[in-house]
C-alpha positions in Angstrom: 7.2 11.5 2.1 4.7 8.9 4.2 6.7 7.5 7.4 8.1 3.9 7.4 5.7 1.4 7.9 2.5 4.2 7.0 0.5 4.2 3.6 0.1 7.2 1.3 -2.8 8.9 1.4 -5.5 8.3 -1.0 -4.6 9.8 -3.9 -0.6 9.7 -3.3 0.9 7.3 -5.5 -2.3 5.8 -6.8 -3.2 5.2 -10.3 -6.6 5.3 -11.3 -8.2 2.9 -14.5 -11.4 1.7 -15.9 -12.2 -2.6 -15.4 -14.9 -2.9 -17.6 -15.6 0.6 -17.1 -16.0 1.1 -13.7 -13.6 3.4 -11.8 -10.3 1.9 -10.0 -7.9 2.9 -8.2 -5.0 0.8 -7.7 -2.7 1.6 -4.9 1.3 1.3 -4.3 0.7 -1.1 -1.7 -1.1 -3.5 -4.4 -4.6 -2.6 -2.8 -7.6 -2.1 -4.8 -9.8 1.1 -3.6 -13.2 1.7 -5.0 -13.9 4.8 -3.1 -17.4 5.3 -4.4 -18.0 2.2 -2.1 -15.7 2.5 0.3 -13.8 -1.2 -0.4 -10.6 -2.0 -0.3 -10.1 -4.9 -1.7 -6.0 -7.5 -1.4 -5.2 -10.6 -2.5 -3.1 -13.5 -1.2 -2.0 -12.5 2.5 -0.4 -16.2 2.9 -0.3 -15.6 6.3 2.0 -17.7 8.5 3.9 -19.1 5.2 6.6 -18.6 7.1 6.0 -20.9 10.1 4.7 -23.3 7.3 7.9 -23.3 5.9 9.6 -23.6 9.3 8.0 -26.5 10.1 9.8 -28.2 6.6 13.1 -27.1 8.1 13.8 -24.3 6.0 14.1 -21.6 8.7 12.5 -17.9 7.6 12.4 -15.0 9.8 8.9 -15.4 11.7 7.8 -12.1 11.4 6.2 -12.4 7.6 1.8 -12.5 9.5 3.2 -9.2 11.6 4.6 -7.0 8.6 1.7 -8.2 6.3 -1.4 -7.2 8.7 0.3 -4.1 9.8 0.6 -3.2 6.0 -3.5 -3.8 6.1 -3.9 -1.7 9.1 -2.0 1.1 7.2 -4.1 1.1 4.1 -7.2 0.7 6.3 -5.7 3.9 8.4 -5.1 5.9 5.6 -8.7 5.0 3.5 -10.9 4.0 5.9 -13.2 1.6 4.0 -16.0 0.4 5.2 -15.8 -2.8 4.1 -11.9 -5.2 3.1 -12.3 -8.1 0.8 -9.4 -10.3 1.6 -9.5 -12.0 -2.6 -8.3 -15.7 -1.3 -5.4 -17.3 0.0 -5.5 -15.5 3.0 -4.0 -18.0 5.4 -1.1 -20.0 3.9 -2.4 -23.2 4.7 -5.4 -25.1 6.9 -3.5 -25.2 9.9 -2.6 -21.6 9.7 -5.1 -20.3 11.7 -3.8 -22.7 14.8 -0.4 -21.0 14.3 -0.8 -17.5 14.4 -0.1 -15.7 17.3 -2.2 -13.9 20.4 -1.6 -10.2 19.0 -1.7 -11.1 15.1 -5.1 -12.6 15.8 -5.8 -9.7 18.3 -5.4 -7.6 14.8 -7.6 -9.3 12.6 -10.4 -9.1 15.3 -9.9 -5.5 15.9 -10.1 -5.2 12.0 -13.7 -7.1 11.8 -15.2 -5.0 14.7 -14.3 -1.7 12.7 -15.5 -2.4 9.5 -17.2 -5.2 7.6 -14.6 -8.0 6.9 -15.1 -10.3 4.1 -12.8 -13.5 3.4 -13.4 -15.0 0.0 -12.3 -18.7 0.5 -8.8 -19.7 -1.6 -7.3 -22.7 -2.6 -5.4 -22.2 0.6 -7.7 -21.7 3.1 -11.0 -23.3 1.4 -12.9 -22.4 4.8 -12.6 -18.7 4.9 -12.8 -17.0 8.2 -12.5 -19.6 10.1 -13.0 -18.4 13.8 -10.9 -14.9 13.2 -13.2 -12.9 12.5 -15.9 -11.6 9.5 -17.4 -13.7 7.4 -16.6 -16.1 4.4 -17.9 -16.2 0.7 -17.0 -18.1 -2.2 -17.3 -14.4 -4.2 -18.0 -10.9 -3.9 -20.3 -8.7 -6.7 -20.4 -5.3 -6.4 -20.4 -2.6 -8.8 -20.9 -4.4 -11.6 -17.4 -6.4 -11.0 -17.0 -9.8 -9.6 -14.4 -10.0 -7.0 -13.2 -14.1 -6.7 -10.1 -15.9 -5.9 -9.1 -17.4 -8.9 -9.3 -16.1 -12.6 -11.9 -17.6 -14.6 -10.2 -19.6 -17.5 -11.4 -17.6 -20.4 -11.4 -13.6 -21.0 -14.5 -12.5 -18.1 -15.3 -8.8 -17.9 -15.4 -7.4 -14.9 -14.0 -9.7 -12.8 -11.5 -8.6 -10.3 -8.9 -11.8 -8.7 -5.8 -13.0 -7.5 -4.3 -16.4 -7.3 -1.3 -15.8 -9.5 0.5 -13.3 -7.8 1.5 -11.5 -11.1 4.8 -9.7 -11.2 7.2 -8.4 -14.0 10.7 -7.5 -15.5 11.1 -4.8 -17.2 14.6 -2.7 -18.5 15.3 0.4 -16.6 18.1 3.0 -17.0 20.3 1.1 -14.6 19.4 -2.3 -15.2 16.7 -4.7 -15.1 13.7 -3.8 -12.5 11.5 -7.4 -11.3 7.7 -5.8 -9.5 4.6 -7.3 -8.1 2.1 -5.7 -10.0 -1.8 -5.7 -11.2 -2.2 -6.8 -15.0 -5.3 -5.8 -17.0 -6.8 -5.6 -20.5 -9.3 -3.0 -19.0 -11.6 -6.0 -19.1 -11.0 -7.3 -16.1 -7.7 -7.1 -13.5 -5.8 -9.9 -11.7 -4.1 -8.5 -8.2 -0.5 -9.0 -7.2 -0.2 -10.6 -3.9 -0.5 -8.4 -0.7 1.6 -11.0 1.8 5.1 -10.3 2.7 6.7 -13.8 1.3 4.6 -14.5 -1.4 6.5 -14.6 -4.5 5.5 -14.0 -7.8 4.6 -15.0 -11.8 6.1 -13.7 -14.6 2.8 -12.0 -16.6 4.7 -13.5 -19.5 4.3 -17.0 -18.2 1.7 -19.2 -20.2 -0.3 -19.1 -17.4 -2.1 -15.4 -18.3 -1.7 -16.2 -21.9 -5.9 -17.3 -22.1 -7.0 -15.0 -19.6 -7.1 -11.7 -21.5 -8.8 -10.1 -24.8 -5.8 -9.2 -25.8 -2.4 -8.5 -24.0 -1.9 -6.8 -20.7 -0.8 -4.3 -19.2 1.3 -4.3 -15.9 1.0 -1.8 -13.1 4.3 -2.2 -11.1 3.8 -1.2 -7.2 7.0 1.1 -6.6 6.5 4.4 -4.8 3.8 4.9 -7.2 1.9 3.2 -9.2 2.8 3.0 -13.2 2.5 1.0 -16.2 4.6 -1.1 -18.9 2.6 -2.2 -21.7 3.0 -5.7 -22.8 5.4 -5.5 -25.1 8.0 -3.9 -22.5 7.9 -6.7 -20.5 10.6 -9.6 -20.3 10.2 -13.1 -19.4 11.4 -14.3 -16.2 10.0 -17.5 -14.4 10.6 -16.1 -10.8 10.0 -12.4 -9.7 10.3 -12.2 -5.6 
C-alpha cells in the first residue's frame, strides 16, 4: 500500500493502452507516462481556483495550489521523467500567477531546475509560463502524438488533450460510483483534470459526442486504473 500523499510506483495501479498505436500508460493519479521518453504528461492544474473563487466571496479552503503540486511532485518522485507537459489550464486565471504563494512558487521552480518543464498555454492562462519557470508552447509533438490543450473539433488520431475534464457514472454493487477519468477510441485520448478543485464533464455530455470515431471508453482513476465501455456509462451533468 503507497503512503498518504506518495504515488504508486510505475507499474502499480497503471493501465497501459495503445493512442493511435503508440504505447500509454495511464496512471491512478490521471498522469500520462510515456516511459520510452521519459514524459509525464497532466492536464488542467487550475491552480489558485480557489483564491479566485475567494475573491467572488465564496470562501474555499486555500490549500487547493498546495495539494495539487505536491500530487506532481509525487508522480515526478516516483517516475522521474525527464521532461512534464503541463496540457493547459495550468493557472486558473491571468492573475494567478500574482497569487500564489512564496513556497508554491518555490515548488514549481525546484520542478523546472530538475527536469525540462513545458507549459502548453490554455484558455486560462493563454501566456504559459509566465515567470515560474520552463518554457511555454502552444503544442507539444512527440512520438507520433500531438499533445495540446484543447481537443480538435473533429476525430484527430494521435492527439493527446485536456480541456474538458472528462469524468463518469457508472453502477457499482453498492450504488452509483461518479470518477475523473481519461476517455479514448484508441485514436486519440482526452485527460481528466489533474487540479484538486476542478470539477468534471459527464463523457456522455454532447460535448464529446464529435470528438471520437466511434464511442469511448472511460478509464476511471480509483486505486487503479480500469475501464467502463461506453455503453456502461450514465449521464450525469456534474461529476466532482
Amino acid at each position: 500500500m503507497t503512503a498518504p500523499g506518495l504515488a504508486p510506483p510505475a507499474g502499480f495501479g497503471d493501465l497501459t493502452i495503445q493512442i493511435a498505436g503508440i504505447e500509454t500508460t495511464l496512471r491512478p493519479s490521471g498522469a500520462l507516462w510515456l516511459a520510452r521518453q521519459g514524459l509525464l504528461v497532466v492536464a488542467d492544474l487550475h491552480l489558485e481556483k480557489g483564491s479566485a473563487y475567494a475573491a467572488r466571496g465564496q470562501l474555499l479552503p486555500p490549500y487547493d495550489t498546495r495539494e495539487t503540486l505536491n500530487r506532481l511532485g509525487a508522480e515526478i518522485d516516483a517516475l522521474e521523467p525527464r521532461t512534464v507537459v503541463l496540457l493547459g489550464d495550468t493557472l486558473h486565471d491571468r492573475q494567478a500567477e500574482a497569487r500564489i504563494a512564496g513556497p508554491d512558487r518555490e515548488k514549481l521552480g525546484a520542478i523546472a531546475d530538475r527536469l525540462q518543464l513545458v507549459w502548453v498555454c490554455g484558455n486560462h492562462d493563454p501566456d504559459g509560463a509566465g515567470e515560474l519557470g520552463g518554457v511555454s508552447a502552444e503544442s507539444v509533438e512527440v512520438a507520433g502524438l500531438v499533445l495540446r490543450h484543447e481537443p480538435s473539433p473533429a476525430p484527430a488520431r494521435g492527439e493527446v488533450s485536456g480541456h474538458l475534464h472528462p469524468c463518469l457514472r457508472v453502477r457499482g454493487p453498492a450504488g452509483d460510483i461518479r470518477r475523473r477519468c481519461f476517455a479514448s477510441d484508441g485514436q486519440r485520448l482526452i485527460l481528466p483534470a489533474f487540479g484538486a478543485y476542478a470539477g468534471g464533464l459527464n463523457l456522455r455530455d454532447a460535448a464529446f459526442a464529435t470528438l471520437f470515431e466511434r464511442p469511448p471508453t472511460g478509464y476511471p482513476l480509483g486505486r487503479r486504473v480500469t475501464s467502463a465501455p461506453f455503453d456502461r456509462l450514465m449521464p450525469d451533468r456534474a461529476c466532482r
